[in-house]
C-alpha positions as CSV (number, residue, x, y, z in Angstrom):
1,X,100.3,119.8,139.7
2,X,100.8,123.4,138.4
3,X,100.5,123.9,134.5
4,X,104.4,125.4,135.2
5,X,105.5,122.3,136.8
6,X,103.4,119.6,134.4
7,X,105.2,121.6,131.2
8,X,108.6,121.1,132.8
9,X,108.1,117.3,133.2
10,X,107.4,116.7,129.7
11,X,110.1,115.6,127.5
12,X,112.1,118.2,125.3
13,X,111.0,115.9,122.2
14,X,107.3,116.5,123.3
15,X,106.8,118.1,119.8
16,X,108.2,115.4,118.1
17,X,106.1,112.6,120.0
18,X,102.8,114.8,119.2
19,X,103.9,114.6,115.6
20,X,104.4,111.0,115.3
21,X,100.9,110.1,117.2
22,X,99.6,111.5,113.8
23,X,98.1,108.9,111.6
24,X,98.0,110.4,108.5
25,X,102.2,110.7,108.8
26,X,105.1,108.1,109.0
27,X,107.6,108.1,111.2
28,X,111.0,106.1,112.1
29,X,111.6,106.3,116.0
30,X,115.4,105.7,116.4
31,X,116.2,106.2,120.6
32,X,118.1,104.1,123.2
33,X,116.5,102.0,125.4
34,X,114.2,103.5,128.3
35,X,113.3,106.8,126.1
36,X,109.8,106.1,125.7
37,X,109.5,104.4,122.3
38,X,107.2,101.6,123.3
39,X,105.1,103.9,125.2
40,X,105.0,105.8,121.8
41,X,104.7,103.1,119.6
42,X,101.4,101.9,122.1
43,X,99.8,105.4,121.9
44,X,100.1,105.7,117.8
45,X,98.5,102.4,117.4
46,X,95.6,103.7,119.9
47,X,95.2,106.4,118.1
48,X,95.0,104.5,114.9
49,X,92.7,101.8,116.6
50,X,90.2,104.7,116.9
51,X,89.9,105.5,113.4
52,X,90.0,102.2,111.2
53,X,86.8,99.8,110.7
54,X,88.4,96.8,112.0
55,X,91.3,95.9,114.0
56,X,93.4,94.0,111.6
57,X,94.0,97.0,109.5
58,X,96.6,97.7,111.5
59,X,100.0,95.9,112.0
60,X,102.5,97.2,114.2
61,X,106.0,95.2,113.4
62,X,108.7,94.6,115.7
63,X,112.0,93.2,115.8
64,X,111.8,90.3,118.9
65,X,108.8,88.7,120.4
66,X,109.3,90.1,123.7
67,X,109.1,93.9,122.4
68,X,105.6,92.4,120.5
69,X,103.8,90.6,123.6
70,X,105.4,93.9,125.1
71,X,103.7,96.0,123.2
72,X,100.2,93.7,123.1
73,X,100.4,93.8,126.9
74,X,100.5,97.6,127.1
75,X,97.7,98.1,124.6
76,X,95.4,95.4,126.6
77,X,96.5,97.0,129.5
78,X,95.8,100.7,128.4
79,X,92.5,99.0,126.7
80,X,91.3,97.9,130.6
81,X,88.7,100.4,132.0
82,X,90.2,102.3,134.6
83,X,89.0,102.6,138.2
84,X,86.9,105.5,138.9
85,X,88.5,109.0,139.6
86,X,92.0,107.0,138.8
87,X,92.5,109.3,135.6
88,X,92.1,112.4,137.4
89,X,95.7,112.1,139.3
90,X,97.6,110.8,136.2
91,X,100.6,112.6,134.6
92,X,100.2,114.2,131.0
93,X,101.8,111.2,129.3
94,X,99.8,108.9,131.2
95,X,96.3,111.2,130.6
96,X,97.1,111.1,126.6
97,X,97.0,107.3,127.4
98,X,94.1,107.3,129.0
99,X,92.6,109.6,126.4
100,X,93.3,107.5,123.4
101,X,92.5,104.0,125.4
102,X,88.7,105.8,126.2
103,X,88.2,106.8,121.9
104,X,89.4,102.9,120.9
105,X,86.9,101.6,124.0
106,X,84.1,103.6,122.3
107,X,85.2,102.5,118.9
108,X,85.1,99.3,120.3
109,X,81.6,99.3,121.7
110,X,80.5,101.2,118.2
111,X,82.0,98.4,116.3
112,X,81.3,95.3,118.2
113,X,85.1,94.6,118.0
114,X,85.5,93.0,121.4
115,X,88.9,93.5,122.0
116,X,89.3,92.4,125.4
117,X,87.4,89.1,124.4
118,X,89.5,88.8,121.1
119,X,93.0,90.3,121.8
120,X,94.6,88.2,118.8
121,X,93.1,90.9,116.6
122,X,95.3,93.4,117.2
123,X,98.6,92.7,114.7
124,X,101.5,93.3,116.6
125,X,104.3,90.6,115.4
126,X,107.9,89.9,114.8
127,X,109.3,91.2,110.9
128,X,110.0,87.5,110.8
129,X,106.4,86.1,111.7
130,X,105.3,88.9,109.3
131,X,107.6,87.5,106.1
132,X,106.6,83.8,107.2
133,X,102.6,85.0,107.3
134,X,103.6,86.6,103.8
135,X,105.3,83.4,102.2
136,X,102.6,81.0,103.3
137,X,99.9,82.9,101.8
138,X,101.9,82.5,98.1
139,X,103.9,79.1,98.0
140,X,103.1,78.7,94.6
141,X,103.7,82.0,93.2
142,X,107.1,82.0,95.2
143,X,107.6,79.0,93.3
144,X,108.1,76.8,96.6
145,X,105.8,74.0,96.2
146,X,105.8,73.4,99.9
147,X,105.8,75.5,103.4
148,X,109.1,77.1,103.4
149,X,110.7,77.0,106.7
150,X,113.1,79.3,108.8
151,X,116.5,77.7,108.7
152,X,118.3,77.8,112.4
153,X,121.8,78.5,110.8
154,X,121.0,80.0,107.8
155,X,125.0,80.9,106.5
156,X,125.6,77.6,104.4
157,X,122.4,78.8,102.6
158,X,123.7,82.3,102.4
159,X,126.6,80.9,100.9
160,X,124.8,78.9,98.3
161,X,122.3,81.7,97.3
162,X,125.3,83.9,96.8
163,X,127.6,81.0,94.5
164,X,124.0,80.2,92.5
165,X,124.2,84.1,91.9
166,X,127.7,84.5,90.8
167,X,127.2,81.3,88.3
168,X,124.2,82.4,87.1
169,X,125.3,85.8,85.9
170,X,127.5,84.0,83.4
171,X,131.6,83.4,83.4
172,X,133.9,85.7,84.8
173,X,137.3,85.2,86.9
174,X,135.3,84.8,89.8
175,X,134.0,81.4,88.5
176,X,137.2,80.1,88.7
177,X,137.7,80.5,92.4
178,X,134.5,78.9,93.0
């Protein structure tokens, strides 16, 4: 492909992508579905894998558990060596891929990580397997005295957090509604 021709297929937010692979930056990626984000997302943790000392240092939050095993997959995916000669036909986005999967496969080898042997260390999770990893490492200094656990229908204890609140901030009118 012509350098003409590979420069027209890149996106018109190229510059922004480049910016947010950067590691010593944070970013928020707002975009509709099918723009790319995961395939972002996938190349900034890459690029972060090759330059931490271990794995877990990084933790890539999600909102669903199919956008995290989505994520994992790609990363494991990008992670597998490639055939030989296969990188030479690939599209720019799909080089860069190639490009950070080869530093994090030598960072692996330099590190002994073993990554394709011990995928569970890369910490890609839900924001709510993230706050439940968070609240059973400090049950007693959350003043729970047991495992908490994730309610199923959570709005009769929305409604009781919020009426403890309002009677614990003294009398007012609204008391007497209550």
């Amino acid at each position: 492909m012509a350098r003409t021709e590979q420069s027209a297929a890149l996106p018109a937010d190229q510059a922004a992508r480049e910016a947010a692979l950067d590691p010593a930056r944070s970013f928020i990626v707002q975009a509709p579905a099918g723009s790319g984000k995961t395939d972002l997302l996938t190349k900034r943790f890459l690029r972060l894998l090759a330059t931490v000392e271990r794995p877990e240092q990084i933790l890539a939050i999600t909102f669903t558990r199919k956008a995290a095993a989505e994520m994992r997959n790609r990363i494991l995916q990008a992670l597998q060596p490639p055939a030989a000669q296969a990188h030479l036909d690939m599209q720019a986005h799909e080089q860069q891929l190639y490009e950070l999967a080869e530093q994090v496969r030598a960072r692996d080898r330099q590190k002994d990580w073993q990554l394709a042997a011990h995928p569970a260390r890369l910490r890609i999770q839900t924001i709510d397997s993230l706050n439940a990893e968070l609240t059973r490492q400090l049950p007693l200094l959350a003043q729970f005295g047991a495992q908490p656990q994730l309610a199923e229908r959570p709005a009769e204890l929305y409604a009781e957090a919020a009426q403890r609140t309002v009677m614990a901030s003294g009398p007012t009118a609204l008391h007497e509604r209550l």
